[in-house]
C-alpha positions as CSV (number, residue, x, y, z in Angstrom):
1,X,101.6,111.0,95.7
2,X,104.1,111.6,92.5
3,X,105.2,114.9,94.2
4,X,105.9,112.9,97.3
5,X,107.8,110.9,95.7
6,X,109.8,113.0,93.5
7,X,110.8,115.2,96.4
8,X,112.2,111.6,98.5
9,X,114.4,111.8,95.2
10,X,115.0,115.2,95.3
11,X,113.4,115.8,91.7
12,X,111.6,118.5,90.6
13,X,109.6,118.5,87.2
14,X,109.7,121.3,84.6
15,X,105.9,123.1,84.8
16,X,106.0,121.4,81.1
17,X,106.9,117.8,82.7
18,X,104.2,118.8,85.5
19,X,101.4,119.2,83.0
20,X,102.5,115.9,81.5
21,X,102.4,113.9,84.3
22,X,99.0,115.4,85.6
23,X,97.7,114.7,82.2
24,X,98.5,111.2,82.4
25,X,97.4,110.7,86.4
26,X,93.6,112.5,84.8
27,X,93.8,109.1,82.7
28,X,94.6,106.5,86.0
29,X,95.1,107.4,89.8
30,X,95.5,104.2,91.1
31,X,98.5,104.0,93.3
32,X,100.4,101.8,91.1
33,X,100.0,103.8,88.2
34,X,101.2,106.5,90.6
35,X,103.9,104.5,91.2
36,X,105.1,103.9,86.9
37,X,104.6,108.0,86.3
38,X,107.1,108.6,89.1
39,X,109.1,105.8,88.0
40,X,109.2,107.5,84.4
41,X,109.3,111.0,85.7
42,X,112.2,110.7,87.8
43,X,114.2,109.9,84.8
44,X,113.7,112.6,82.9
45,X,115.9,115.9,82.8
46,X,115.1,119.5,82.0
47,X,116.3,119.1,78.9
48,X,114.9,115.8,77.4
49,X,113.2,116.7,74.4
50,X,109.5,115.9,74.3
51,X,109.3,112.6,72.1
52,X,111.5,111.1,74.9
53,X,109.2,112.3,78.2
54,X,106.1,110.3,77.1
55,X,103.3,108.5,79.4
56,X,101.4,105.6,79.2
57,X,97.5,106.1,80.1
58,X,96.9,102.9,82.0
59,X,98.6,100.3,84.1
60,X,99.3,97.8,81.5
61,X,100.9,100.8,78.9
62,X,102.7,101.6,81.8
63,X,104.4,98.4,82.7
64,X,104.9,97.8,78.5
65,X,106.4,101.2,78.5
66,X,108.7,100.3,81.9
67,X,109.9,96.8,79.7
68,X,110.4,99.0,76.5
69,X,113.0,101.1,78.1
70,X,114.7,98.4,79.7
71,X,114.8,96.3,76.5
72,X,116.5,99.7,74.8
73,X,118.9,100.1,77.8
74,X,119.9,96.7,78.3
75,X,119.3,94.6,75.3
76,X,116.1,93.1,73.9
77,X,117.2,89.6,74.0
78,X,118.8,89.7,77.5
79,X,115.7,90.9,79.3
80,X,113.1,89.5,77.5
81,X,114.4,86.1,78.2
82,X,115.8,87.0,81.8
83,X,112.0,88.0,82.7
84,X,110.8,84.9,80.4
85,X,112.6,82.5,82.8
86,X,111.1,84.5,86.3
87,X,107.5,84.7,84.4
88,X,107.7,81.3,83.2
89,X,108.9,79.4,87.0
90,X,106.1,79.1,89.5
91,X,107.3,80.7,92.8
92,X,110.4,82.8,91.6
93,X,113.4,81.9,91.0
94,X,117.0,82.5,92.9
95,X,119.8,84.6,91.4
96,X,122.3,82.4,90.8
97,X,119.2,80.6,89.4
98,X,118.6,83.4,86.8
99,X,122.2,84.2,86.3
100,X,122.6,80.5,85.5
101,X,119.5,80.2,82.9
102,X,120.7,83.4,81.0
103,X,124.1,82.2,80.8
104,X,123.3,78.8,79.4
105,X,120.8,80.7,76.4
106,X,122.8,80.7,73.4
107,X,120.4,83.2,71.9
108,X,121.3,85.8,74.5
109,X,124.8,84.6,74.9
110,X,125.4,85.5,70.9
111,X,123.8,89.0,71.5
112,X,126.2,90.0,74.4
113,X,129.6,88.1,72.9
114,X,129.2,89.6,69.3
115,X,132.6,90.6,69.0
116,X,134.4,89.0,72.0
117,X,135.0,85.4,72.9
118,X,134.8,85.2,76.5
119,X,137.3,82.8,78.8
120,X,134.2,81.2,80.0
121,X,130.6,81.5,78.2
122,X,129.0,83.1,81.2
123,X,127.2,86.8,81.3
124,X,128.4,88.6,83.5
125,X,127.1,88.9,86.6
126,X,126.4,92.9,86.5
127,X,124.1,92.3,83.7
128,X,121.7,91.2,85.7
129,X,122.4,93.4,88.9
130,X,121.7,96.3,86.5
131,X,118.6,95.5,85.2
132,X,117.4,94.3,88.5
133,X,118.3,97.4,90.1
134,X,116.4,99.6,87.0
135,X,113.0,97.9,88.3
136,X,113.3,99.0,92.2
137,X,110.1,97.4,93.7
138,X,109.0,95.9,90.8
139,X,110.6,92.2,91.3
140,X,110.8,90.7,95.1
141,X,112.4,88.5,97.3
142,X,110.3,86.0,99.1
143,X,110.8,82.6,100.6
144,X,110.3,78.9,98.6
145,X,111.2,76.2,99.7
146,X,113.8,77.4,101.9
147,X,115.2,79.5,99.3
148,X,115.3,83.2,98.9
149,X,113.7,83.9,95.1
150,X,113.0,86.6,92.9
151,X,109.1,87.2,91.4
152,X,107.2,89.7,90.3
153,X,105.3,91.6,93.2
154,X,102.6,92.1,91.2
155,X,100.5,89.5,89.3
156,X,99.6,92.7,86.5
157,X,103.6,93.0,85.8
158,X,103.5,89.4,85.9
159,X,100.6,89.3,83.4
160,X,102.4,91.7,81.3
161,X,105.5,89.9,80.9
162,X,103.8,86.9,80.1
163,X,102.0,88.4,77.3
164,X,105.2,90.2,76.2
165,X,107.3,87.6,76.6
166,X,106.1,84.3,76.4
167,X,104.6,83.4,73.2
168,X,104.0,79.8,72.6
169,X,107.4,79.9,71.1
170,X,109.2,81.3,73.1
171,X,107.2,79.7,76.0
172,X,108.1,76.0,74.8
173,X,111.6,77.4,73.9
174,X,111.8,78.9,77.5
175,X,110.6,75.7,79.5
176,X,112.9,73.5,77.2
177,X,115.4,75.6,79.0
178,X,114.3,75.5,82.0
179,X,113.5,71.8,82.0
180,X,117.2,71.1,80.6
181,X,118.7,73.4,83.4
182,X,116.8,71.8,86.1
183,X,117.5,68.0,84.7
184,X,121.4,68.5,84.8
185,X,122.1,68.7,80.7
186,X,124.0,72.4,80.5
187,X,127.3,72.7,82.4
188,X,129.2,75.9,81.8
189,X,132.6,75.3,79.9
190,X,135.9,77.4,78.6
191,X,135.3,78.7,75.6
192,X,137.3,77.2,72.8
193,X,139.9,79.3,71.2
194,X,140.7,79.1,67.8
């Protein structure tokens, strides 16, 4: 199943890469697991040294290692809270729904604009499209109430998010959020120059 999929992407693995990846599929061969090797896999290059073309044994190491690598590539803060706010809602939540939640948390907003005000204190909007498209299959669009909304496809990623994610902290901190969102309290505003 990996090979399939690696030759739809027109990858080929290193005989080293190969032995890793069999090694790993010994440990799990369900089909999702199949699915986070080739995910991992097709990201590597001939020459990545070998501390950086590691896999996890089992589904849940290999949805923790999936969220690791995007929290390196795009920013602890911003996708720990942009998957709090999808784990966290009950069927999903829209784009402009998630662009909106991300952009009114300070905590991320501080992370992004350390050494730029912006004209308006908004991410931008290719934040999110990024990460997004970094976890093809992995989050879905489906119908609620009339709306088109973004969940996890899976209620394992969903589990592991939650665990990662939403502490009772950060999942009161989260809902607060959410609650203050949905009840009309945050509008977006210029930034204040100085």
């Amino acid at each position: 199943m990996v090979n399939n999929l690696l030759s739809s992407v027109n990858k080929t693995l290193s005989s080293f890469h190969k032995r890793l990846a069999m090694k790993s599929l010994e440990c799990c061969s369900l089909p999702m697991f199949c699915k986070l090797v080739f995910a991992e896999a097709r990201l590597w290059r001939s020459y990545s040294p070998a501390q950086e073309t590691f896999l996890a044994d089992n589904v849940e190491e290999g949805i923790s290692l999936m969220f690791q690598r995007l929290e390196t590539r795009h920013g602890w803060n911003l996708v720990a809270h942009a998957f709090a706010y999808i784990t966290a809602s009950r069927h999903g939540l829209s784009e402009p729904e998630i662009e909106d939640l991300i952009s009114m948390d300070d905590k991320v907003l501080e992370d992004i604009y350390q050494y730029h005000l912006p004209p308006v204190r908004r991410i931008p909007p290719l934040l999110w499209t990024r990460i997004r498209a970094d976890l093809p299959g992995y989050l879905v669009e489906t119908e609620a109430d009339g709306v088109i909304v973004v969940k996890w496809y899976h209620k394992q990623f969903r589990e592991a998010a939650e665990t990662r994610y939403l502490s009772n902290r950060a999942k009161s901190y989260i809902h607060s959020q959410m609650a203050d969102y949905y009840m009309g309290k945050f509008f977006f505003q210029e930034a204040e120059t100085h």
